[in-house]
PAZAPA-4460 file (N, C-alpha, C; in steps of 0.05 Angstrom, whole numbers, plus 32768, in hexadecimal, padded with zeros to 4 digits):
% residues 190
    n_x    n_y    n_z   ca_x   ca_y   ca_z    c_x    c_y    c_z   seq   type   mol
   8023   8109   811E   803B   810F   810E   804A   8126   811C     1      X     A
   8067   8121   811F   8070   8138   812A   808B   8136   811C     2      X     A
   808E   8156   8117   80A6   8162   810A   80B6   8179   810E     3      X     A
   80CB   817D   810C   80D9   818C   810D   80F0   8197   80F7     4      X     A
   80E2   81B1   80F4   80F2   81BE   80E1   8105   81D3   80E4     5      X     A
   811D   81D5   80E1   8129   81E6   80E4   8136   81FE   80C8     6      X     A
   812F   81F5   80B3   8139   8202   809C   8128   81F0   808A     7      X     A
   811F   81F8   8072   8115   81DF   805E   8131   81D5   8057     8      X     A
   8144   81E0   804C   815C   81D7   8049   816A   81C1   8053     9      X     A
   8169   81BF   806D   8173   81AC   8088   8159   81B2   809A    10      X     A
   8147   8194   808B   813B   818C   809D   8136   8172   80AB    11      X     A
   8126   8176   80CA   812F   8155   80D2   8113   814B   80D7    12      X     A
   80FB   813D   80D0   80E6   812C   80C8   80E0   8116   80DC    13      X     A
   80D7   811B   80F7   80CD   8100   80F8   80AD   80F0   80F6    14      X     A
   80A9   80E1   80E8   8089   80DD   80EB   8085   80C3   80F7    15      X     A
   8071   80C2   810F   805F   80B0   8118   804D   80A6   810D    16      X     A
   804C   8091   80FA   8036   8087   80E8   801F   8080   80F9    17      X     A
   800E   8081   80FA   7FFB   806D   8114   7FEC   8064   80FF    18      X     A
   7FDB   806D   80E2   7FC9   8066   80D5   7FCF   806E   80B5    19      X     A
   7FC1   8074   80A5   7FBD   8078   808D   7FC9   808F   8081    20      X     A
   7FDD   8098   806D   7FF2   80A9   805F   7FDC   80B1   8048    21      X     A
   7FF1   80D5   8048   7FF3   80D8   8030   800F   80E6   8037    22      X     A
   8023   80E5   8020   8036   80EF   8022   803D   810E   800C    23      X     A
   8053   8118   8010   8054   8133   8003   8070   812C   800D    24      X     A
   8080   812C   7FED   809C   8128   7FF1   80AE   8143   7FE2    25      X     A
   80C3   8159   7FF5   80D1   816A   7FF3   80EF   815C   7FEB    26      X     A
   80FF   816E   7FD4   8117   8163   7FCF   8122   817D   7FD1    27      X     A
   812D   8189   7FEB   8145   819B   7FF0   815A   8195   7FEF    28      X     A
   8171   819F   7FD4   818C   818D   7FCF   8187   816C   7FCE    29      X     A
   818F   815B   7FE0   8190   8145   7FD6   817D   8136   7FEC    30      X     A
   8174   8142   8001   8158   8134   8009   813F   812F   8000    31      X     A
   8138   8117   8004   811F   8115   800A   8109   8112   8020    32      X     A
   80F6   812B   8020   80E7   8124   8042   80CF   811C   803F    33      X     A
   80C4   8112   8049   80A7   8104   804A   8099   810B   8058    34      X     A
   808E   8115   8052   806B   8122   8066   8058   8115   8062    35      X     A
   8045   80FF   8074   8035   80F4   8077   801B   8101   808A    36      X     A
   8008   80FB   8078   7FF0   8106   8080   7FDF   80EF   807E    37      X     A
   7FCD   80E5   8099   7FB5   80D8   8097   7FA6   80D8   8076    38      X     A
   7F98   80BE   806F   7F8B   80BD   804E   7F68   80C4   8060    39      X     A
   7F5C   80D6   8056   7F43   80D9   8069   7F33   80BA   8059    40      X     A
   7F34   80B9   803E   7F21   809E   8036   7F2F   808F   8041    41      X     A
   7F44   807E   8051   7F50   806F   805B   7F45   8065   8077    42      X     A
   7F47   807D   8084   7F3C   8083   80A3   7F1F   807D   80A4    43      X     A
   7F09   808F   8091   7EF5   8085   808B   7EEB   8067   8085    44      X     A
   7F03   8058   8077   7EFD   803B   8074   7EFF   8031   808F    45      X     A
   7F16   803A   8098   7F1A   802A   80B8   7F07   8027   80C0    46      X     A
   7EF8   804B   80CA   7EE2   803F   80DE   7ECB   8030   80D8    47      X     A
   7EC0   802E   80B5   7EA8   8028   80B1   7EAC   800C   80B4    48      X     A
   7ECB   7FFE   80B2   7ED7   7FE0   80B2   7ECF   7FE1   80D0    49      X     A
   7EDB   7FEA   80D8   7EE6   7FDF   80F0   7EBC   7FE2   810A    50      X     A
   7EAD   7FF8   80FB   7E92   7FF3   8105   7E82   7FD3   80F7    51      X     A
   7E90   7FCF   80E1   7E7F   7FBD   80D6   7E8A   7F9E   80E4    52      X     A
   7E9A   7FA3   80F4   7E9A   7F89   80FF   7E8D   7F87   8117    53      X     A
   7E7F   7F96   8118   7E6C   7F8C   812E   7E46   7F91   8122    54      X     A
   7E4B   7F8E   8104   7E32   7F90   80FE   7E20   7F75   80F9    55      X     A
   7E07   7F78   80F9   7DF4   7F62   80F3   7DF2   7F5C   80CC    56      X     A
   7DDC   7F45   80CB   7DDE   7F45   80AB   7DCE   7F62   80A7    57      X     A
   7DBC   7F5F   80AC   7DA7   7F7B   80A2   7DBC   7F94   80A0    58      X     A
   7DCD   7F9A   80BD   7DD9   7FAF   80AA   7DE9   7FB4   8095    59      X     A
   7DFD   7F9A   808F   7E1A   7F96   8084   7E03   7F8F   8063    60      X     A
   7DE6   7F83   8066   7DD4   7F90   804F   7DD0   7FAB   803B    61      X     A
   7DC1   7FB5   8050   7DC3   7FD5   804F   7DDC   7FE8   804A    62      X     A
   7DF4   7FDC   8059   7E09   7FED   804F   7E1F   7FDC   8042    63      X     A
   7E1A   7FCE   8035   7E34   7FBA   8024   7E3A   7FD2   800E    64      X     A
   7E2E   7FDA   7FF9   7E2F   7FED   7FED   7E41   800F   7FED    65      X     A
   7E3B   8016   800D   7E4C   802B   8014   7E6A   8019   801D    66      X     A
   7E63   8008   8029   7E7D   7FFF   8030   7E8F   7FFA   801A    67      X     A
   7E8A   7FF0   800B   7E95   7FE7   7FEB   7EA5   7FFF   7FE0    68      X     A
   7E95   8012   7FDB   7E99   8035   7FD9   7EA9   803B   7FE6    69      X     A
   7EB2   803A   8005   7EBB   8046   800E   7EDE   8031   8013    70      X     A
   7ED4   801B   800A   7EE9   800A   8005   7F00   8013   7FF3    71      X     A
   7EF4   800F   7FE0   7EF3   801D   7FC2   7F08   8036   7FC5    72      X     A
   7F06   8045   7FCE   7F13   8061   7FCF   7F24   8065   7FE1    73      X     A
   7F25   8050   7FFA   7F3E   8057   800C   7F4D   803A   7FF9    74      X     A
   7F51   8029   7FEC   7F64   8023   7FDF   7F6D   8033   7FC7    75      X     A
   7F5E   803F   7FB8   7F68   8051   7FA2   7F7B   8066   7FAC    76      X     A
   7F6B   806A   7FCD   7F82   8087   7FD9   7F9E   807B   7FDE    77      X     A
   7F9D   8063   7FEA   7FB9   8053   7FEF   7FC4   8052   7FD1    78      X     A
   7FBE   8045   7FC1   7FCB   8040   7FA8   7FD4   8061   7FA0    79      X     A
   7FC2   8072   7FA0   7FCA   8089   7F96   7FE7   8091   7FA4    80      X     A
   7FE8   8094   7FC3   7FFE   8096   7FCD   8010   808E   7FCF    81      X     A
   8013   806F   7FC4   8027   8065   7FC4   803B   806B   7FA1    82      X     A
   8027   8070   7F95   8029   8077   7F76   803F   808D   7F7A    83      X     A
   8032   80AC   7F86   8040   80BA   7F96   8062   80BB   7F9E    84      X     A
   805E   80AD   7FAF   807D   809F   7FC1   8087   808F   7FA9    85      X     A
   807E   807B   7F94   808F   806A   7F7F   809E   8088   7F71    86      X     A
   8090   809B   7F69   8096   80A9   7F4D   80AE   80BD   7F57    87      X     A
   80BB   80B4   7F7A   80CD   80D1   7F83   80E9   80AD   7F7E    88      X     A
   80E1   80A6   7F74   80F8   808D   7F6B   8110   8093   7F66    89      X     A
   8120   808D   7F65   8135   808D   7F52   8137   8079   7F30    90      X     A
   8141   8085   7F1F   8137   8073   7F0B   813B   8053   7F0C    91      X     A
   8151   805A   7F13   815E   8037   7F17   814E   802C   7F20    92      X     A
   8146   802B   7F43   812E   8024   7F53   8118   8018   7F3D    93      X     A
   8113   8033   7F30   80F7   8032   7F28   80F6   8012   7F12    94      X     A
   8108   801B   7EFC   8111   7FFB   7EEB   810F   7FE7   7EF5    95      X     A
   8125   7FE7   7F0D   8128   7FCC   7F20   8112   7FC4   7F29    96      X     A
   8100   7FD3   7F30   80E4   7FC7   7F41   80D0   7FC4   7F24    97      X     A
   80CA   7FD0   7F11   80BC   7FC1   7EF8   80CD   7FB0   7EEB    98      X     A
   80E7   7FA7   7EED   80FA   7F8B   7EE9   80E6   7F71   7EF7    99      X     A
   80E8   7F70   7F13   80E5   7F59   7F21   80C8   7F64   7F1D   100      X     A
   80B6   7F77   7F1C   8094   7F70   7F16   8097   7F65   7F08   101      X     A
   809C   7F69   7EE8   809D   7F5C   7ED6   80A9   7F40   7ED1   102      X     A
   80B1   7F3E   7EDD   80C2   7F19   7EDD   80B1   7F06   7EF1   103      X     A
   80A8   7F19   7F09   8087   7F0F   7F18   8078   7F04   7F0F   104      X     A
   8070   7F11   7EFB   805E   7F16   7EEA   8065   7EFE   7ECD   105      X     A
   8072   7EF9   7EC4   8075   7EE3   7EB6   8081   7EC9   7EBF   106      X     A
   808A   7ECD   7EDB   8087   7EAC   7EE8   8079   7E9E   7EE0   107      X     A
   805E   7EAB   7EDE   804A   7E93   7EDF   804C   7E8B   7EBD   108      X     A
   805A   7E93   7EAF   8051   7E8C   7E96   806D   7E7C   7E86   109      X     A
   8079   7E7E   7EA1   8094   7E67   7E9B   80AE   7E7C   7E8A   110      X     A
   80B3   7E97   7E8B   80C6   7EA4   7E88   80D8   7EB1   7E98   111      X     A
   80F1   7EAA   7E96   8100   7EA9   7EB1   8115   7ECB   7EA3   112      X     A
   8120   7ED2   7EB6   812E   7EEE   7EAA   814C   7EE9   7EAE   113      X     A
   8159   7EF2   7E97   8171   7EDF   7E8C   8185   7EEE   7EAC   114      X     A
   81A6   7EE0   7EAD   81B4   7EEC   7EB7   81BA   7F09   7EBA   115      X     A
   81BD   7F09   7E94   81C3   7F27   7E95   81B6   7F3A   7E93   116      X     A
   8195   7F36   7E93   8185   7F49   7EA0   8187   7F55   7EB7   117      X     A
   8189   7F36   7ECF   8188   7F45   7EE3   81A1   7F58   7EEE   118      X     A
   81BA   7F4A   7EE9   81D3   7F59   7EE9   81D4   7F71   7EE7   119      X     A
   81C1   7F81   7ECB   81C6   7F9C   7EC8   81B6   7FB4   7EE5   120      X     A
   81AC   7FA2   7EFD   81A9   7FAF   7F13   81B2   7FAB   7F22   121      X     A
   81BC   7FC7   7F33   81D4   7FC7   7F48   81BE   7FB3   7F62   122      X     A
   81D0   7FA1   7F6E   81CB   7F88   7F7B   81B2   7FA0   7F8C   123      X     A
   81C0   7FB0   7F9F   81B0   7FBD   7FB1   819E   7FC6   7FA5   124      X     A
   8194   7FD5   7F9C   817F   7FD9   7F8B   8166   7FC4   7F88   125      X     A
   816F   7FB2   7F76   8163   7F9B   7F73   8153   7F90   7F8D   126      X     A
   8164   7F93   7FA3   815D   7F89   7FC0   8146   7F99   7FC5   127      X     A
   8149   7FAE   7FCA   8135   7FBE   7FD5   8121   7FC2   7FBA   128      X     A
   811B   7FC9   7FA8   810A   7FBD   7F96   80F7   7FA4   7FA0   129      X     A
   8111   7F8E   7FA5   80FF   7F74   7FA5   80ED   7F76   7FC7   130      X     A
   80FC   7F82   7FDE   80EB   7F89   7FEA   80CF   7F96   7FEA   131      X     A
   80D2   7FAC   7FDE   80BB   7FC5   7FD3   80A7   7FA5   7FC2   132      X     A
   80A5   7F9F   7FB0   809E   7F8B   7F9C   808C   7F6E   7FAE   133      X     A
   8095   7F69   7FC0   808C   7F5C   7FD9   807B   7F61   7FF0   134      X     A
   8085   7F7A   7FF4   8064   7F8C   7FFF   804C   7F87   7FF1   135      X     A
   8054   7F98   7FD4   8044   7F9A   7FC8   802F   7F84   7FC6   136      X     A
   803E   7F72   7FC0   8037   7F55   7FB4   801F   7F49   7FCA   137      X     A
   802D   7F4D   7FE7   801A   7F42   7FFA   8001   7F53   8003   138      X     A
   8003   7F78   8003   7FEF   7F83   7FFF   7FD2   7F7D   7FE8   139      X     A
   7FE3   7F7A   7FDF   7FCB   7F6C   7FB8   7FBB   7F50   7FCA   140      X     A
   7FC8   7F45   7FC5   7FC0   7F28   7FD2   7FB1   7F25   7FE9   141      X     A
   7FB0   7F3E   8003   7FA6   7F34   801C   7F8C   7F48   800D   142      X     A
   7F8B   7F5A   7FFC   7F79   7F73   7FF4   7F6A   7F5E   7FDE   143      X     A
   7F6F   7F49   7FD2   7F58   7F3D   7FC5   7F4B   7F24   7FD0   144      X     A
   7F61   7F1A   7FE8   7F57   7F0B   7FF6   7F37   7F16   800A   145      X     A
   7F3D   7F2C   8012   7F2E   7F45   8022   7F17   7F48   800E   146      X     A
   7F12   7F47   7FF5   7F01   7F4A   7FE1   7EEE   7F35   7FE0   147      X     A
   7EF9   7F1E   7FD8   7EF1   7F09   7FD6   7EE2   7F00   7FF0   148      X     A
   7EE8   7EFA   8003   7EDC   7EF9   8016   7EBC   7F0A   801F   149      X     A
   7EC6   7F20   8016   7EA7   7F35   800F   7E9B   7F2A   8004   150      X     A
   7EA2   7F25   7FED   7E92   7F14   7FD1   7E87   7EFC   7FDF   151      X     A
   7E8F   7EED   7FEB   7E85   7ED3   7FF8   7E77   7ED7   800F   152      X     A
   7E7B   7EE9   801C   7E63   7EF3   802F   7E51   7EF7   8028   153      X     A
   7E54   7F09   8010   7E35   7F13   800A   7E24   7F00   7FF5   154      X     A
   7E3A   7EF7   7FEF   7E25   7ED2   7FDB   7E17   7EC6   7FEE   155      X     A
   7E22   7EC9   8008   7E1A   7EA8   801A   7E09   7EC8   8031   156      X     A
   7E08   7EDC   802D   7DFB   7EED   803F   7E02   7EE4   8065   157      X     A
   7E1E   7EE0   8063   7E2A   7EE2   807A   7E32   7EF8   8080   158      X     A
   7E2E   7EFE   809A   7E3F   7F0F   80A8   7E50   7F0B   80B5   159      X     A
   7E57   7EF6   80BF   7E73   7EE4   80CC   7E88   7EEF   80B5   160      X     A
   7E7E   7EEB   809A   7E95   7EE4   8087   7E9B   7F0F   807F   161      X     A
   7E85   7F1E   8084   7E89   7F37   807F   7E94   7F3C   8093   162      X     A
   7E90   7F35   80B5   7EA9   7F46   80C2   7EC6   7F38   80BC   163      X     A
   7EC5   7F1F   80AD   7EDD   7F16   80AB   7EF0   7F1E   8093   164      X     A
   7EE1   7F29   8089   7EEB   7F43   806A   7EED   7F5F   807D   165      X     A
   7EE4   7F63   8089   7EE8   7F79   8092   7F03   7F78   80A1   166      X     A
   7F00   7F6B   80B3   7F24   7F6C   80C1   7F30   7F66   80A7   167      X     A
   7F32   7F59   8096   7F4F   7F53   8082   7F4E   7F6D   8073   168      X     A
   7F3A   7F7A   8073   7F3A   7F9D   806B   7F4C   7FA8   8078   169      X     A
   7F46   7FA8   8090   7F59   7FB9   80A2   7F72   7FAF   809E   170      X     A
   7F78   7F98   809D   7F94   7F8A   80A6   7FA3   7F96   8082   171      X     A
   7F8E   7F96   8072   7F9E   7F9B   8052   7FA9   7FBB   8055   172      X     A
   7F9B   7FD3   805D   7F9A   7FE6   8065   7FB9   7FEB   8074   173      X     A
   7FBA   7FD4   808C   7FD5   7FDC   8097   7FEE   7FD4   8087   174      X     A
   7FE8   7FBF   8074   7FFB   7FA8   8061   8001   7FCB   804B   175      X     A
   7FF3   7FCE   8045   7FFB   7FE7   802B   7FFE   8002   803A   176      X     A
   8009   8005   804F   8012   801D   8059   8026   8017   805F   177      X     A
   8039   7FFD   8070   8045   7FF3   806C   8059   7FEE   8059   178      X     A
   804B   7FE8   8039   8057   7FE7   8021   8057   8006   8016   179      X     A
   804C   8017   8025   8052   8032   801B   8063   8040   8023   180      X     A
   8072   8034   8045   808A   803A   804C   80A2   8036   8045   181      X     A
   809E   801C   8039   80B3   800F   802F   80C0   8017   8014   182      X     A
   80A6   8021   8002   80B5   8032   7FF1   80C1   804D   7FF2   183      X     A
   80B4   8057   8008   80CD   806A   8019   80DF   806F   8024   184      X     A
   80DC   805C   8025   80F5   8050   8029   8107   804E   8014   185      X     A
   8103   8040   8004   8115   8030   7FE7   8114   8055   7FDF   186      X     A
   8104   806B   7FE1   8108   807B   7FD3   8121   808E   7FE9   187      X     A
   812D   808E   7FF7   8139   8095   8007   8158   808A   8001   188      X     A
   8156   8075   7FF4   816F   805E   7FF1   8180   8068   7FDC   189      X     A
   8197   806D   7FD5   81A8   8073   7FB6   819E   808C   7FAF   190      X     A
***
């Protein structure tokens, strides 16, 4: 991460993401800056992921348990941070993106959201919302896919299928840092 500050007032931010965030957001007058810091439970998941693909059954035995744990807590740290970065929103933003969750969210149950619902959000908004909302969406999905797969490893006591949870660990890991930019994006916007 490298930065440069010349005033908190007028300052200019640049960060090199390479891995796992936590952010700390400053509002001097009408900026917003983002400070990103490595998630240590994040990094921690990496390596124990990224060792466990080259493990046998006996070990991915013995340590399914820590791994789970340590699973466990570098997604709570991602969710926590992204929670973070949602709440420096603007309100509008914030509506617009629980608008389209919520209409997501009752697709499946056959309720559609009238015209003039969606109308009462400014088009742009709405956009970037529906971007942010799309991250999201595919982070969830590759992160229970990544689950499930564990679960079926350890039914059938494969390890083919645990290092193959393990990479979609990692790959979910980059999917929701990703979706954590993006709302810093949207929080940067209007």
């Amino acid at each position: 991460m490298t930065y440069v500050t010349t005033d908190l007032q007028h300052c200019t931010l640049q960060c090199h993401l390479t891995h796992s965030v936590k952010t700390r957001h400053y509002k001097p007058k009408n900026w917003i800056i983002t400070i990103m810091r490595k998630l240590e439970a994040v990094e921690e998941s990496r390596a124990i992921m990224t060792q466990g693909k080259e493990w046998g059954v006996f070990k991915w035995l013995m340590e399914k348990r820590k791994v789970r744990g340590i699973a466990d807590r570098a997604t709570a740290a991602l969710n926590e941070a992204e929670d973070k970065v949602k709440a420096t929103w603007s309100d509008d933003l914030k509506r617009a993106y629980n608008f389209l969750a919520t209409q997501n969210g009752d697709a499946g149950k056959g309720k559609k959201a009238t015209k003039g619902e969606a109308t009462a959000f400014d088009p742009e908004i709405l956009a970037i919302a529906q971007k942010v909302l799309e991250a999201d969406e595919e982070t969830e999905r590759q992160r229970l896919e990544a689950e499930d797969t564990f679960a079926e490893g350890e039914r059938r006591m494969s390890t083919e299928m645990a290092r193959q949870g393990a990479g979609q660990a990692l790959a979910t890991y980059d999917l929701h840092e990703k979706a954590i930019r993006k709302a810093e994006a949207a929080a940067r916007t209007k």
